[in-house]
C-alpha positions, 0 to 999 in steps of 0.5 A: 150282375154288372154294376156300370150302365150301358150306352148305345149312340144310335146303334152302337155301343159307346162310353158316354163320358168320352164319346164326344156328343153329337151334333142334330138328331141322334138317338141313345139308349141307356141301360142300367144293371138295377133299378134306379130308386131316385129316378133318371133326371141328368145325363151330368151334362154329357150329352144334352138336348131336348128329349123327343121320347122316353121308353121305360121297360122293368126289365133287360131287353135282348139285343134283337128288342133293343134294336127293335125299339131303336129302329122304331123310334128312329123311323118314327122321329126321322119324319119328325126332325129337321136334319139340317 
């Protein structure tokens, strides 16, 4: 089992103590390699801004589920968004 989370900036899979954050609406998908006891409650200030939505699924999604629950949420919150 790997033991260092995942992060993936729109689509693409990124460190996210060296990717610079981005600016206006994006969106990041975390995976973690176990359950978190404590809860998620920072991003230790790495990436910052208001949360539009937060999925939670009790386990891994495959590639094909993540970018289905990413293009989802994409569609849905760009009609939301003001991009510029």
């Amino acid at each position: 089992m790997e033991s260092e989370p995942h992060a993936y900036l729109n689509g693409v899979k990124v460190d996210p103590f060296k990717t610079p954050m981005p600016k206006g609406f994006y969106l990041i998908t975390y995976e973690f390699p176990r359950r978190i006891e404590k809860g998620f409650r920072t991003t230790e200030r790495h990436y910052e801004g208001a949360i539009a939505e937060c999925l939670v699924y009790d386990g891994k999604l495959s590639e094909e589920e993540r970018k289905g629950v990413e293009e989802y949420l994409r569609q849905k919150w760009l009609s939301a968004v003001d991009l510029f």
